[in-house]
Each structure stands twice: as C-alpha cells, then as structure tokens.
C-alpha positions in Angstrom: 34.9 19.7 -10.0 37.1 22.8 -10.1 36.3 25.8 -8.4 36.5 29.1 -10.5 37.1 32.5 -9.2 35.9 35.7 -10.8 37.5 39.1 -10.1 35.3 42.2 -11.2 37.0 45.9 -10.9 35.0 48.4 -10.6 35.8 52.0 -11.1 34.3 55.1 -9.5 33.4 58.1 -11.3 32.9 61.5 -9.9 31.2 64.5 -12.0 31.1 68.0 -10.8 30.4 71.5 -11.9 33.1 74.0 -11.0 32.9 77.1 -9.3 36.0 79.4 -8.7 37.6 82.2 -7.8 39.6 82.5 -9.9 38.0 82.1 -12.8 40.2 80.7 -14.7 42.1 78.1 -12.4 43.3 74.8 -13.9 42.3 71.5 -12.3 44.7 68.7 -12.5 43.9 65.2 -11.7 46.8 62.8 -10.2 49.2 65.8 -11.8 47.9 66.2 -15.5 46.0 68.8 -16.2 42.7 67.9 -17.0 39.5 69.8 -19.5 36.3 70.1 -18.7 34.1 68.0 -20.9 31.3 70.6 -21.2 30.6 74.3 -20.1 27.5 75.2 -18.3 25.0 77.8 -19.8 25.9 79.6 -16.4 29.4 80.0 -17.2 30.0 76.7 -15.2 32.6 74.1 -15.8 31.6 70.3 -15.9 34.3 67.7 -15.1 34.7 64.1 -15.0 37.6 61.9 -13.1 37.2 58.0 -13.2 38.8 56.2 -10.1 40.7 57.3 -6.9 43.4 60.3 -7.1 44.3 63.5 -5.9 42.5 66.6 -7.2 44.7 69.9 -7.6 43.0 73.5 -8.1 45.4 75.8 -8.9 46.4 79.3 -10.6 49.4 81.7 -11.1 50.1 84.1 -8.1 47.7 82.0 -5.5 47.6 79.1 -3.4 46.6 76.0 -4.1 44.2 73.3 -2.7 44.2 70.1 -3.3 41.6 67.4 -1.9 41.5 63.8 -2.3 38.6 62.7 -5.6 36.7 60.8 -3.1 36.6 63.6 -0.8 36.3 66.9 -2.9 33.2 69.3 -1.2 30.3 68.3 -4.0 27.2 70.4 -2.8 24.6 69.5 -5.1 26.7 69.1 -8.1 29.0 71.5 -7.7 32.3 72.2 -6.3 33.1 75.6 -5.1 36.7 76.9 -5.1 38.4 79.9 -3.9 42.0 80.0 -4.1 43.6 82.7 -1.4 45.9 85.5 -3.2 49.7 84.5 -2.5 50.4 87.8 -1.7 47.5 88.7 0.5 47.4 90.8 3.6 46.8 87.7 5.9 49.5 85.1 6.8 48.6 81.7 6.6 48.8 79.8 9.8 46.3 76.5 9.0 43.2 75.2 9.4 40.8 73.9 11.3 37.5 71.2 10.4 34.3 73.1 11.5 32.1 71.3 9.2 29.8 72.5 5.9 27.7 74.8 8.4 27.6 78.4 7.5 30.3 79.8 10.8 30.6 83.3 12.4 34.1 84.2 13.7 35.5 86.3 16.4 38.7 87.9 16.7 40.4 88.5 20.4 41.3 91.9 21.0 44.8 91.4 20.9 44.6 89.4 17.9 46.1 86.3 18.9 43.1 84.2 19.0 40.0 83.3 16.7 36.4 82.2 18.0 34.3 80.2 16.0 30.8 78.9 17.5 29.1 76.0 16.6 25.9 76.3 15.0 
C-alpha cells in the first residue's frame, strides 16, 4: 500500500475599518494601492487583505507608517491611523513600545528627556 500525502494551504484574512488622520490617506498592501470594499455609514472605510504582507498608510506631505498585516493595531474592528505632518514643529527621533494603555508623558526641564509611566 502506498502512502499518500495531502498538502492544504490556508490563507489568512484580515478585515478592518479605517480610521485616519488624514482623511484621505491611501493604504497600499505589499506596494499596490488597495480600495476599500465598502464605506461605513460613519464615514468609515472597510478593507480586506488575504494572506501575509506589509501594510503602508500613507499621504502627500506626511509620514508614513507601515505595519506588518499580521500585526496592524485592530481594536475592535478598527484600525486607527494618524500620519505626523512632514513638516511639523517636532523632529522625529523614534519610538519606543509602551503598550495599547492610554500613557501620560513628562518632559525634563531642559528638554532632553521624556517620562512616560506605566499604568
């Protein structure tokens, strides 16, 4: 008797609702620009990526972010996004993990250093 292998590929999908600032920001998925398939009655947009890839939220004139599709910050269906001004009064230095807890921050004196408690 002959032994028989069977191979079965599966394919994640992720949904989301998007919220941004700005509004208007295109999404691209593994560098195509994507559509959403459906607009909320609250002005949100719905979108839909099958399997694993990068995820690019981007706009004229700001920064961009871009997060892994198996990793993109999905609270309760949706994905908030706010894209920093290129041109803002801030310099951006990096960042640091705190976690999806609400933080307070404090500035040093001298402005060289940030505190940021854990909740």
């Amino acid at each position: 008797m002959g032994t028989s292998v069977l191979f079965a590929q599966t394919t994640a999908q992720t949904a989301f609702s998007l919220k941004s600032a700005p509004a208007d920001l295109n999404v691209f998925y593994n560098g195509e620009l994507i559509r959403p398939v459906s607009t909320s009655a609250n002005g949100l947009r719905n979108y839909r990526i099958n399997g694993a890839g990068t995820v690019r939220f981007s706009a004229a004139g700001y920064v961009p972010v871009e997060y892994h599709s198996g990793s993109l910050p999905v609270r309760k269906g949706i994905v908030g996004i706010k894209l920093e001004n290129e041109k803002g009064m801030m310099e951006y230095l990096g960042e640091y993990s705190t976690g999806v807890q609400p933080k307070s921050a404090y500035f040093s004196p001298d402005g060289r250093r940030i505190f940021v408690p854990l909740l």
